[in-house]
DRENDO-1510 file (C-alpha; in Angstrom, 1 decimal, always signed):
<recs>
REC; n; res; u; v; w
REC; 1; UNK; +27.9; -183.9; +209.7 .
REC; 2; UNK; +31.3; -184.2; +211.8 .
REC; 3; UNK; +33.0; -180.1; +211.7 .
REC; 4; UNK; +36.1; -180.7; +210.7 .
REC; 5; UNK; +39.7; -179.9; +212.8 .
REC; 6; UNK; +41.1; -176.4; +211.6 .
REC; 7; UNK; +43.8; -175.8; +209.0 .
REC; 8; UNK; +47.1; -177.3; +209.6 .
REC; 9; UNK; +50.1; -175.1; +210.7 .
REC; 10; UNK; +51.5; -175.0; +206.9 .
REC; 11; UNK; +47.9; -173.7; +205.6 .
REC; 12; UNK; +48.1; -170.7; +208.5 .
REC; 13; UNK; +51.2; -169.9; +207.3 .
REC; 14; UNK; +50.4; -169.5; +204.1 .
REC; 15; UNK; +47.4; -167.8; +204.6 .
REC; 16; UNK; +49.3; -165.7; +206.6 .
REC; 17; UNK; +51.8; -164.2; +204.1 .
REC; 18; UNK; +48.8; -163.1; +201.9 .
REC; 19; UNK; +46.6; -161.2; +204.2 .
REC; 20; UNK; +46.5; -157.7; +205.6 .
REC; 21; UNK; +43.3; -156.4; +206.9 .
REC; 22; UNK; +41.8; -153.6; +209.0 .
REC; 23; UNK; +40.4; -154.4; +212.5 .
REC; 24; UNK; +36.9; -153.2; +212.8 .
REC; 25; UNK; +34.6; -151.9; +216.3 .
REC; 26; UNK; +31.8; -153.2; +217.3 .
REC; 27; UNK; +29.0; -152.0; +219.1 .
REC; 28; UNK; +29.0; -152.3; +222.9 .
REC; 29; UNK; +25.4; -153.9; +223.1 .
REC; 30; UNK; +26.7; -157.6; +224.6 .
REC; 31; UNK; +26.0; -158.5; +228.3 .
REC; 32; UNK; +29.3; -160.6; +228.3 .
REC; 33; UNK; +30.7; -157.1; +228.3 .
REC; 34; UNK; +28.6; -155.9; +231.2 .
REC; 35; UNK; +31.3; -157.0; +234.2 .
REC; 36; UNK; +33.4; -154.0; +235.6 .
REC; 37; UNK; +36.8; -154.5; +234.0 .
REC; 38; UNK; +39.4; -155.5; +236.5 .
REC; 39; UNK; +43.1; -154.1; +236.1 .
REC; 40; UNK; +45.8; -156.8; +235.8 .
REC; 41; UNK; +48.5; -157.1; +238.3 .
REC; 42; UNK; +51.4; -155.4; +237.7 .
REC; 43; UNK; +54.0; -157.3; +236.2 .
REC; 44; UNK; +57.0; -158.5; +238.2 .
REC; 45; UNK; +60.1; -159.7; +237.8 .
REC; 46; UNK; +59.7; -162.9; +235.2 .
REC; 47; UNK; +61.2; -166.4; +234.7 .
REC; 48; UNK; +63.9; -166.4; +232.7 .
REC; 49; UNK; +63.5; -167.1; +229.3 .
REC; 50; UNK; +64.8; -170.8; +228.1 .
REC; 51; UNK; +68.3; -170.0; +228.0 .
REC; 52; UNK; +68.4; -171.2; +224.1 .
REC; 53; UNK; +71.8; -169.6; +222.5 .
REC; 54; UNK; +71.6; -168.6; +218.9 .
REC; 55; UNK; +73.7; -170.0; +215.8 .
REC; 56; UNK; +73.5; -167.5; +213.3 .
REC; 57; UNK; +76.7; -169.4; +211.3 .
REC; 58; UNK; +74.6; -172.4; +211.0 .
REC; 59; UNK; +74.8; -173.2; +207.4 .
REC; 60; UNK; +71.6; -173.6; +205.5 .
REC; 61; UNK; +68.2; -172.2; +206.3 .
REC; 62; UNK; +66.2; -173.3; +209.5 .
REC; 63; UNK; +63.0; -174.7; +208.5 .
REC; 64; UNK; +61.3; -175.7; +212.1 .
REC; 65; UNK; +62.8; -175.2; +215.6 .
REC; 66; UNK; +61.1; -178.2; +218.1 .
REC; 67; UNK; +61.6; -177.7; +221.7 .
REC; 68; UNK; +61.5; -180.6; +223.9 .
REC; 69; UNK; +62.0; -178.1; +227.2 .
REC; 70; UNK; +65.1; -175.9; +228.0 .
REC; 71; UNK; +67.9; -177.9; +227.6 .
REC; 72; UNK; +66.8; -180.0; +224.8 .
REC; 73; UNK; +66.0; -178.9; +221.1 .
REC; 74; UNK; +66.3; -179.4; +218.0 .
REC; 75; UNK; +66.5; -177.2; +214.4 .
REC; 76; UNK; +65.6; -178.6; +210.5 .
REC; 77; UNK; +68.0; -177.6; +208.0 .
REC; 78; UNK; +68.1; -177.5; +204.3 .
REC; 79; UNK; +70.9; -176.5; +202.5 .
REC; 80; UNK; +70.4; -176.3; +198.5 .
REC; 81; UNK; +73.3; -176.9; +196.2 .
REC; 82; UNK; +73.5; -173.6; +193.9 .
REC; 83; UNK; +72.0; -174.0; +189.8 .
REC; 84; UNK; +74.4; -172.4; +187.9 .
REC; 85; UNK; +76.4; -175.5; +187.0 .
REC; 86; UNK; +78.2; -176.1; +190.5 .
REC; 87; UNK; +77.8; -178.6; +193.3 .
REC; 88; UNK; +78.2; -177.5; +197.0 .
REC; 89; UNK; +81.2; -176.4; +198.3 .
REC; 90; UNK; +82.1; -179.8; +199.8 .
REC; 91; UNK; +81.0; -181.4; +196.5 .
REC; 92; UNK; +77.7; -183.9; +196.8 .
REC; 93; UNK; +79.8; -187.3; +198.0 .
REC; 94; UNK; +80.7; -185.1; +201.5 .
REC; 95; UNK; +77.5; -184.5; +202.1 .
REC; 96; UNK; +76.3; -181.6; +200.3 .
REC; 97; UNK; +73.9; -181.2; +197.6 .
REC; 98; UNK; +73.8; -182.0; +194.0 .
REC; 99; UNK; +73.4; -179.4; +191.6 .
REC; 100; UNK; +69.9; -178.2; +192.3 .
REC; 101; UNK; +69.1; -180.0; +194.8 .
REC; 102; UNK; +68.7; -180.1; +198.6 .
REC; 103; UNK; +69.8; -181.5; +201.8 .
REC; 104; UNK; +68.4; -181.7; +205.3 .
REC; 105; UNK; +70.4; -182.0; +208.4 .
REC; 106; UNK; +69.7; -181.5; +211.8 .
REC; 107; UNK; +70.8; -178.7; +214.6 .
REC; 108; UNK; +71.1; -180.1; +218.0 .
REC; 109; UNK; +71.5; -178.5; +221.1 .
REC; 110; UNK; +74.7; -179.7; +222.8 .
REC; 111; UNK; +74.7; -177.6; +226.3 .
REC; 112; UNK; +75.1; -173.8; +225.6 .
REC; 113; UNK; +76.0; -174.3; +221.8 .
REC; 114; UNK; +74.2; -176.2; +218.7 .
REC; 115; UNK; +76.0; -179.4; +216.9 .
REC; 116; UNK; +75.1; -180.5; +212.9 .
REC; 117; UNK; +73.7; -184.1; +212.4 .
REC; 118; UNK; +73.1; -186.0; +209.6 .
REC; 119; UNK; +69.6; -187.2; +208.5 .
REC; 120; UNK; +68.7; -190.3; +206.5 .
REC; 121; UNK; +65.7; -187.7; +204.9 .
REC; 122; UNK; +65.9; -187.9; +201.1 .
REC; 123; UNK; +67.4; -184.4; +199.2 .
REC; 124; UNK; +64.8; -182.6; +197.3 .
REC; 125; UNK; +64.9; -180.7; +193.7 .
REC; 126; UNK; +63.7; -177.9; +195.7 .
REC; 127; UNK; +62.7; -176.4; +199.1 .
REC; 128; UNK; +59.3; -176.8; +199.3 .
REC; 129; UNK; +59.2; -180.3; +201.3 .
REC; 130; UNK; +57.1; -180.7; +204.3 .
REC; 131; UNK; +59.8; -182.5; +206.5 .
REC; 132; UNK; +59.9; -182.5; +210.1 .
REC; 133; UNK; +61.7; -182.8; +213.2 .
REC; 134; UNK; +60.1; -183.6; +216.7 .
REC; 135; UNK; +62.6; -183.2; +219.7 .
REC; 136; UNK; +61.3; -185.9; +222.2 .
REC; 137; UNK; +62.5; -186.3; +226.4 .
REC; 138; UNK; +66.3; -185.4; +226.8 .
REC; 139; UNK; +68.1; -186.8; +223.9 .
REC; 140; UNK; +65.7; -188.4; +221.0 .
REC; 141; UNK; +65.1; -187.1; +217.8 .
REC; 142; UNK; +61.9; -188.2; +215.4 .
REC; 143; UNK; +62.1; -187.2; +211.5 .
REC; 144; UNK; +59.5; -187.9; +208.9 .
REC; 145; UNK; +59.4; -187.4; +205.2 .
REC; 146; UNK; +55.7; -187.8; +205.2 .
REC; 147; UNK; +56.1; -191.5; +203.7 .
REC; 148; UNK; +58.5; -192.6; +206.2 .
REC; 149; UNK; +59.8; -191.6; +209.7 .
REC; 150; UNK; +63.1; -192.0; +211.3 .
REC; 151; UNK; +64.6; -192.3; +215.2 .
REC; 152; UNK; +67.7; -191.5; +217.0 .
REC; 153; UNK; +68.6; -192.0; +220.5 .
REC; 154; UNK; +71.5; -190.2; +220.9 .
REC; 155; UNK; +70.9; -186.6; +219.7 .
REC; 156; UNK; +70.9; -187.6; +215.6 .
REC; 157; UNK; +74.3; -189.2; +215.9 .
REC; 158; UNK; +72.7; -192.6; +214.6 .
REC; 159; UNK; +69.3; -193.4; +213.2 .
REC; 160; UNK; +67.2; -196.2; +212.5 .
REC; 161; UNK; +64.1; -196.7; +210.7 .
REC; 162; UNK; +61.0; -195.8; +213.0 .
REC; 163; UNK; +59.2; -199.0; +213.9 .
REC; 164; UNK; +55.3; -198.9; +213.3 .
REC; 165; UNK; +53.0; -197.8; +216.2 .
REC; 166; UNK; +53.4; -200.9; +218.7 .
REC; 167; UNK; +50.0; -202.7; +219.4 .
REC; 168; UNK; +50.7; -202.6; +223.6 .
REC; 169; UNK; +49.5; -199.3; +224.7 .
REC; 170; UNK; +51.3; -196.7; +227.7 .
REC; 171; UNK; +49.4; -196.3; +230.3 .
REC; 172; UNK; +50.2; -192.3; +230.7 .
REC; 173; UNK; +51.9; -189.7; +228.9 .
REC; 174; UNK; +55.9; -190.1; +231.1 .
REC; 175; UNK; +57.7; -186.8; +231.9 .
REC; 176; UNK; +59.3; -185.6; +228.2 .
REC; 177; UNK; +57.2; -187.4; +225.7 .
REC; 178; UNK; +55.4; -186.1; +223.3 .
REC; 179; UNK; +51.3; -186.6; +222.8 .
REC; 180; UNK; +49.8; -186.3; +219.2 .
REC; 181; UNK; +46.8; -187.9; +217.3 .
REC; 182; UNK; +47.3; -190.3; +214.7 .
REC; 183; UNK; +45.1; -192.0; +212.4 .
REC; 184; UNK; +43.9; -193.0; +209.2 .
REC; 185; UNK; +40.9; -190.0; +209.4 .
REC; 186; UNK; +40.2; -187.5; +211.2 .
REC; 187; UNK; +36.6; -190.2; +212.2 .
REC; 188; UNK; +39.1; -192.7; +213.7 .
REC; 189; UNK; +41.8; -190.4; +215.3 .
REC; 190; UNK; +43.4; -191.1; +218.3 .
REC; 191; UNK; +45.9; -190.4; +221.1 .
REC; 192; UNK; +49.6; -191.9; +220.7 .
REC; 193; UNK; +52.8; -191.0; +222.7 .
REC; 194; UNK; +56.5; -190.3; +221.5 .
REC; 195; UNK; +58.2; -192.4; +224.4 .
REC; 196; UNK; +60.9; -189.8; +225.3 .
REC; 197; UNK; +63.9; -192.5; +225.8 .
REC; 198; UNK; +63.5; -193.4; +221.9 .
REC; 199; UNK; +60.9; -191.3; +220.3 .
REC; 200; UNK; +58.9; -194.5; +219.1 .
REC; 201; UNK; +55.3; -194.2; +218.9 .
REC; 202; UNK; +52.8; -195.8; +222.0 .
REC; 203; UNK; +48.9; -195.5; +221.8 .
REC; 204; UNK; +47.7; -194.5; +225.3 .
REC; 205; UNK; +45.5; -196.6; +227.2 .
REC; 206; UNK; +43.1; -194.0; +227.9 .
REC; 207; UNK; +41.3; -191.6; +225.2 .
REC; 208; UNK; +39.6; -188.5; +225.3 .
REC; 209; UNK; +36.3; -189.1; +225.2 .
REC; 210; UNK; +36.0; -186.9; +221.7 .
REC; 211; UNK; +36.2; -187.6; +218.4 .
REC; 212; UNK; +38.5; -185.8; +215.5 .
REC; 213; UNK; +41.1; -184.8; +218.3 .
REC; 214; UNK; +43.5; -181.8; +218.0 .
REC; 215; UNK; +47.1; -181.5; +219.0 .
REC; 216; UNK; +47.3; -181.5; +222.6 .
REC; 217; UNK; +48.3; -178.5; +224.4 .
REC; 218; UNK; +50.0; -178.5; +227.8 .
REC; 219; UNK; +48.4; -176.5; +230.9 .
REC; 220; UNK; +50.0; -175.4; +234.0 .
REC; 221; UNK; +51.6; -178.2; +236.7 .
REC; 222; UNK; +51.9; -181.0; +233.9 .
REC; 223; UNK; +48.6; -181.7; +232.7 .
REC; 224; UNK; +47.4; -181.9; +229.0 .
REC; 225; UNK; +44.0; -180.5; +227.2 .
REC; 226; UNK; +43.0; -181.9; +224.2 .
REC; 227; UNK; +39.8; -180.1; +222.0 .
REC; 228; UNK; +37.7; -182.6; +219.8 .
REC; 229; UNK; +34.4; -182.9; +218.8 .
REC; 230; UNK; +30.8; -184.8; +221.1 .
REC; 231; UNK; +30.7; -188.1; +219.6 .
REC; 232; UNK; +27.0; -188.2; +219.6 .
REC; 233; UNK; +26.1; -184.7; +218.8 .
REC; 234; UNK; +29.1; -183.5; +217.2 .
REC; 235; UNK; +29.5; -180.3; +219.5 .
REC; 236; UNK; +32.8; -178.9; +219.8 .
REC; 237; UNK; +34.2; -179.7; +223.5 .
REC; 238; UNK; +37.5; -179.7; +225.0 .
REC; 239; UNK; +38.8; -182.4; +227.2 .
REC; 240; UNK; +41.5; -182.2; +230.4 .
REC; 241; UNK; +43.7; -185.0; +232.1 .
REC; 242; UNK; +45.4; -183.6; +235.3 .
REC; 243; UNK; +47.3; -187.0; +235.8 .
REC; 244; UNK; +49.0; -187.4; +232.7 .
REC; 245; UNK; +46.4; -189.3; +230.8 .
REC; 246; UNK; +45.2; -192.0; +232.7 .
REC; 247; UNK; +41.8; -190.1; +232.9 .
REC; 248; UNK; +40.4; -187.3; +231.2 .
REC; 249; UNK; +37.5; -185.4; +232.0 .
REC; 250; UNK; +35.4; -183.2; +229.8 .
REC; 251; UNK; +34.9; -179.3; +230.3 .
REC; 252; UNK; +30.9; -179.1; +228.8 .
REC; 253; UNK; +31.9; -175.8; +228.0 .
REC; 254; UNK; +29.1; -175.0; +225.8 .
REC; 255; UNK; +26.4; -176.7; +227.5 .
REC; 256; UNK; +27.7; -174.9; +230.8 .
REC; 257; UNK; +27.5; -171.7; +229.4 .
REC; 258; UNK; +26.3; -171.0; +226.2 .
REC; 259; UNK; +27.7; -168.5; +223.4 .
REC; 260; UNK; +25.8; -165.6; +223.5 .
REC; 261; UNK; +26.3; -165.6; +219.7 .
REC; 262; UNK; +23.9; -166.4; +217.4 .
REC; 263; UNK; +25.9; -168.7; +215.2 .
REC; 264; UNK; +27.4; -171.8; +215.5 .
REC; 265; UNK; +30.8; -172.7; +216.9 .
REC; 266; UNK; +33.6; -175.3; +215.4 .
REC; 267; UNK; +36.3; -175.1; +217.3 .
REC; 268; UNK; +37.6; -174.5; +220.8 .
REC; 269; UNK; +41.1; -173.1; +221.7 .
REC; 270; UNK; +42.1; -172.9; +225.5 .
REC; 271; UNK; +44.8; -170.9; +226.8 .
REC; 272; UNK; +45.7; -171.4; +230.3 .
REC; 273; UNK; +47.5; -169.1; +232.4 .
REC; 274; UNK; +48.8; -169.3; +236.0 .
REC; 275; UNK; +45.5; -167.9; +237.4 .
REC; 276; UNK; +42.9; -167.8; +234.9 .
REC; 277; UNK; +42.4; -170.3; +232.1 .
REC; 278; UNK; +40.9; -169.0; +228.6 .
REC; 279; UNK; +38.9; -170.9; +225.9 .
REC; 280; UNK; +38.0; -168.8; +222.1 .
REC; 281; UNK; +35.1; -170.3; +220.6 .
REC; 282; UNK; +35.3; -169.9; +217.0 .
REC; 283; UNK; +32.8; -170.5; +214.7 .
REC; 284; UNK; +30.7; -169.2; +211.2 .
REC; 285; UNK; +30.0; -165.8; +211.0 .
REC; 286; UNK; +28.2; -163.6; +208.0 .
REC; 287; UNK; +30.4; -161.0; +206.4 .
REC; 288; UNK; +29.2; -158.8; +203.2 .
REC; 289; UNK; +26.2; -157.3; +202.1 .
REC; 290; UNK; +23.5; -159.1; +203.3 .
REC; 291; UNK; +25.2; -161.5; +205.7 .
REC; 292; UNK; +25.6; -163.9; +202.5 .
REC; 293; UNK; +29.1; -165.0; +203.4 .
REC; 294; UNK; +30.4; -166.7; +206.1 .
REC; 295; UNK; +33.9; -167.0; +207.5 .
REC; 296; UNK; +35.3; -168.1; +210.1 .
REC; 297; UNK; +35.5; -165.9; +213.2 .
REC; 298; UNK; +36.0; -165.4; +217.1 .
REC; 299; UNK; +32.7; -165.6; +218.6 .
REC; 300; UNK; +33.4; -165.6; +222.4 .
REC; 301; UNK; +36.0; -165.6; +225.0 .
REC; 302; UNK; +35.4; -167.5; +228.0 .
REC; 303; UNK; +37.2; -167.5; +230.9 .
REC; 304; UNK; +37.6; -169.9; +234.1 .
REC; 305; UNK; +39.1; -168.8; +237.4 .
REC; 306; UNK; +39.3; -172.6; +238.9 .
REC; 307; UNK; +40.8; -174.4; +236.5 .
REC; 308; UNK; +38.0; -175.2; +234.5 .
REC; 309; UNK; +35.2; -176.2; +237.1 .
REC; 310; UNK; +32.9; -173.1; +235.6 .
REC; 311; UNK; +33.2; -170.6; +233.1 .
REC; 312; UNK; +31.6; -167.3; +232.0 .
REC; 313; UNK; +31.6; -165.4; +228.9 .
REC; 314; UNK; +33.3; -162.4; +228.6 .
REC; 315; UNK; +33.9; -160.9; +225.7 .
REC; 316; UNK; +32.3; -161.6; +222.4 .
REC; 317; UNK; +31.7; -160.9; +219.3 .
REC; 318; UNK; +29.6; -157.8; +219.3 .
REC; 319; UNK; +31.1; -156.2; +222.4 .
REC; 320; UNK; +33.6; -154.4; +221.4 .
REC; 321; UNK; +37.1; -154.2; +219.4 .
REC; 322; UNK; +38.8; -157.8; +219.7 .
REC; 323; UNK; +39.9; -160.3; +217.5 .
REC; 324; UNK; +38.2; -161.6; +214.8 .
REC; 325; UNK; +39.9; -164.6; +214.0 .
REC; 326; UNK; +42.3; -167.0; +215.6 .
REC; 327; UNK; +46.1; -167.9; +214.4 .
REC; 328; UNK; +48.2; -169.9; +216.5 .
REC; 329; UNK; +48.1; -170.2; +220.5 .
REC; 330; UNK; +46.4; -167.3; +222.6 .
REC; 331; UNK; +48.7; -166.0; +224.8 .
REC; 332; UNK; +48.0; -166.3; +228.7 .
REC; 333; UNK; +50.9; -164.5; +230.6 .
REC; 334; UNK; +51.8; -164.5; +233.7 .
REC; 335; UNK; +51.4; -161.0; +234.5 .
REC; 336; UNK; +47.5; -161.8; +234.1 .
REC; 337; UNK; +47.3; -160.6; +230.4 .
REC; 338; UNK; +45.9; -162.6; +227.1 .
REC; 339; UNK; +47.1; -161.7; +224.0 .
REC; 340; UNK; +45.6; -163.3; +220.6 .
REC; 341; UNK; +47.0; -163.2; +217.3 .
REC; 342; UNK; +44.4; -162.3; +214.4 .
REC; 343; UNK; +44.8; -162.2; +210.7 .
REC; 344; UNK; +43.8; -158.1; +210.8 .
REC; 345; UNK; +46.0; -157.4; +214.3 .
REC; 346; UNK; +47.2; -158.3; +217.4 .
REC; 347; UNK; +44.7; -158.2; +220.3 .
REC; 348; UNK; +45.8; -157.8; +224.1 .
REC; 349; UNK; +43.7; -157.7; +227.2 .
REC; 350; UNK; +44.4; -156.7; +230.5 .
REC; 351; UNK; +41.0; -156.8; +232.0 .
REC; 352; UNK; +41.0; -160.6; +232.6 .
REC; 353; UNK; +39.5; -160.8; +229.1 .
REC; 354; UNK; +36.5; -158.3; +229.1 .
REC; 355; UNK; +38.0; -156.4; +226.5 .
REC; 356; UNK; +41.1; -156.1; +223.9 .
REC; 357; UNK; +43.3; -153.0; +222.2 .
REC; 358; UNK; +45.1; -153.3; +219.4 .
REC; 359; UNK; +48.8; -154.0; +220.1 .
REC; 360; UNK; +50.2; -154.2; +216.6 .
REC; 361; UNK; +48.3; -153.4; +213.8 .
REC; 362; UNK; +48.1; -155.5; +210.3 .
REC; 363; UNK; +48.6; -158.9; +210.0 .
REC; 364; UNK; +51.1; -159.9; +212.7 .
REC; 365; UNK; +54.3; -161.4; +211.4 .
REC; 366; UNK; +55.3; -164.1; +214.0 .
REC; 367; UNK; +52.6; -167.3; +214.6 .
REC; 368; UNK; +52.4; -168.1; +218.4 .
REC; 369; UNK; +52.6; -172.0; +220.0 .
REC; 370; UNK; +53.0; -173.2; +223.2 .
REC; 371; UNK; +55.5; -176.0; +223.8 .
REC; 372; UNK; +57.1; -177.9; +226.5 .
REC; 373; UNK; +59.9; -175.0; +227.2 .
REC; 374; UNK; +57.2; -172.3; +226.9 .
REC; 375; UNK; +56.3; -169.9; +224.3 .
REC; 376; UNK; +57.5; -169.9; +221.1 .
REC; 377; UNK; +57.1; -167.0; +218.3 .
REC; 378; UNK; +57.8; -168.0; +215.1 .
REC; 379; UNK; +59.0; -165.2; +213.0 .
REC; 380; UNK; +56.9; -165.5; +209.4 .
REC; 381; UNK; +59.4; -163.3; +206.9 .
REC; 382; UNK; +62.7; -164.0; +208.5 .
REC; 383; UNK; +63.7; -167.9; +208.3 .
REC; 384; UNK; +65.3; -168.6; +211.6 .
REC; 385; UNK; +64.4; -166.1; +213.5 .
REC; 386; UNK; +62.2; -166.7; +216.9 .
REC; 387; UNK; +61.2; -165.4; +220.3 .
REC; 388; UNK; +60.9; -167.5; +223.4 .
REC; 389; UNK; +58.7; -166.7; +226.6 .
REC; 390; UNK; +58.4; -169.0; +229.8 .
REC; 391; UNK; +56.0; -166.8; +231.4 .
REC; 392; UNK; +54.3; -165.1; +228.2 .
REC; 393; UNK; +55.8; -161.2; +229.0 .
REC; 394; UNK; +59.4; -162.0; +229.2 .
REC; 395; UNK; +61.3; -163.2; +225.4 .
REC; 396; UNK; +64.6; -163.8; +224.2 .
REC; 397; UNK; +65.6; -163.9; +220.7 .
REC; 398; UNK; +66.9; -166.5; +219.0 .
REC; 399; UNK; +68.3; -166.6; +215.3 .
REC; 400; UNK; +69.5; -169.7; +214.3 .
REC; 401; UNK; +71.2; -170.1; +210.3 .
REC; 402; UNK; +70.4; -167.5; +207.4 .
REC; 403; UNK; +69.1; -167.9; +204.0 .
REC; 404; UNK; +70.4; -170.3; +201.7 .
REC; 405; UNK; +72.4; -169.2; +199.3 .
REC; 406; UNK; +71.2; -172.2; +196.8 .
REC; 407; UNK; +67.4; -170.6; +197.0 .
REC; 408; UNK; +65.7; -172.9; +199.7 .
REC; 409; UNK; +63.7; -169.7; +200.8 .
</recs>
């Protein structure tokens, strides 16, 4: 039977606000431990952050920041009309909610400061929708209700229904556009591309040659990875294009060097940094008395000093305090660390990933991605509130609206 892709973004983040647990040791009995640990390089001075300004007087509640690269972004808003009786300060036919209900609009990033747009997205009786907003190339805006999806070209000034995927394929992924798998199934999934000039939907010529694809990650000097499963044996693998899609090669990373873990692995999550890349191999591992219970856990780190042509283990489950689950994107910085968020702490190694410390203890409270203008922390108990990192040491803050006075969150 095919393993299935992990748990959506929206699960995590649920998850999220309802754990706290202890990290545990390990004994040190693993050979992947074995190496001599090698100090990091001292950090230097650091990219500059994106230079993304916040908007704290946006009205409504931020929802989802998307960052098509430094200079072009884009915030969901929903602003909730109050429930004692009265409609929004502008009244519903200027745009603001009924009584009760909720509106979505759309912060743009105009330069150094943000701009409001309209959206054709339907209001809600509540804030618990699952809209979206994908910023795409240097001025185009994707929205989707689920049900139905809308484009603009010009920064969310106008919109128009988004056509359905168009049957003429791209033959690569152009400079600003988005990759994502679409698909009826998770059996049948596939690569498509946002074009960035209008954010409408191309398959690509050339697939990964994996099944039940992920959300592509980017890796350092514009290429793409992509994790999926063996089509014949159903193996987790990860696969890598270093010319923008038109081929894609496959790493073998678990043929080439097997988990010294006795269990299974599902899934693959690689983290590449300007120097060393990083794959955690995730998979079942028995909890409780008597190993009767599995969950899902970190089994091994690998890591890869030439961009993927061979790997090693070096830490794993077993070998000492590290993480013992995934959420979000590992962290690989530029001043040679790797920093993963768990659901009991976050982990940080500066050993080239032959062992982790504790940085924060408990459940952390931000979920980690990597997007086309770097690293983005999204802050899980304050709405609008985010860090950004080009190099993975460095951050800025951003806070963008507040809460909504109508009850959105």
């Amino acid at each position: 039977m095919a393993r299935r892709s992990p748990l959506p973004k929206v699960l995590l983040l649920a998850t999220l606000a309802l754990l706290s647990c202890t990290a545990t040791e390990q004994p040190t009995d693993d050979p992947a431990a074995s190496e001599a640990p090698t100090p990091t390089p001292r950090a230097v001075p650091s990219s500059t952050p994106p230079p993304i300004p916040s908007a704290p007087e946006l009205s409504g509640q931020v929802t989802q920041l998307s960052l098509a690269g430094p200079d072009h972004a884009a915030a969901l808003l929903i602003d909730c009309a109050p429930t004692d009786g009265t409609d929004g300060p502008d009244g519903p036919e200027n745009g603001s909610a009924a009584r009760g209900h909720c509106v979505y609009r759309v912060a743009v990033l105009e330069g150094d400061r943000w701009g409001i747009r309209e959206t054709p997205l339907p209001t809600t009786p509540g804030g618990g929708s699952l809209y979206t907003v994908e910023a795409v190339g240097t001025g185009a805006l994707r929205v989707s209700s689920g049900d139905r999806d809308w484009v603009s070209t010009d920064g969310g000034l106008h919109w128009a229904p988004a056509p359905p995927t168009a049957p003429e394929t791209v033959p690569e992924i152009p400079p600003g556009a988005v990759p994502r798998p679409a698909g009826l199934s998770a059996d049948d999934r596939a690569l498509e591309v946002l074009l960035p000039e209008t954010a409408e939907a191309r398959r690509l010529a050339e697939q990964p040659p994996l099944t039940e694809l992920g959300r592509p990650g980017p890796l350092p000097g514009g290429g793409w990875w992509v994790a999926g499963l063996d089509p014949e044996t159903a193996e987790p693998d990860i696969a890598v294009t270093r010319d923008a899609g038109r081929g894609w090669q496959r790493l073998g990373l678990l043929d080439a060097a097997p988990t010294p873990h006795p269990h299974d692995v599902n899934s693959l999550v690689l983290a590449a940094g300007p120097t060393d890349w990083y794959v955690l191999a995730s998979g079942n591992a028995a909890v409780g008395t008597g190993g009767a219970a599995l969950t899902t856990s970190v089994l091994t780190v690998y890591r890869s000093s030439d961009e993927g042509a061979s790997w090693r283990p070096t830490w794993s489950a077993g070998s000492g305090p590290g993480p013992q689950s995934l959420v979000g994107t590992p962290i690989a910085g530029a001043d040679g660390s790797l920093t993963v968020y768990s659901f009991d702490a976050i982990y940080t190694s500066t050993d080239r990933a032959l062992s982790f410390a504790v940085t924060r203890q408990g459940a952390p409270p931000e979920l980690p991605e990597l997007t086309p203008a770097g690293h983005l922390l999204t802050d899980l108990g304050q709405p609008g509130h985010y860090r950004l990192s080009a190099d993975g040491f460095t951050w800025r803050t951003v806070i963008l609206g507040g809460r909504d006075p109508g009850g959105a969150g």
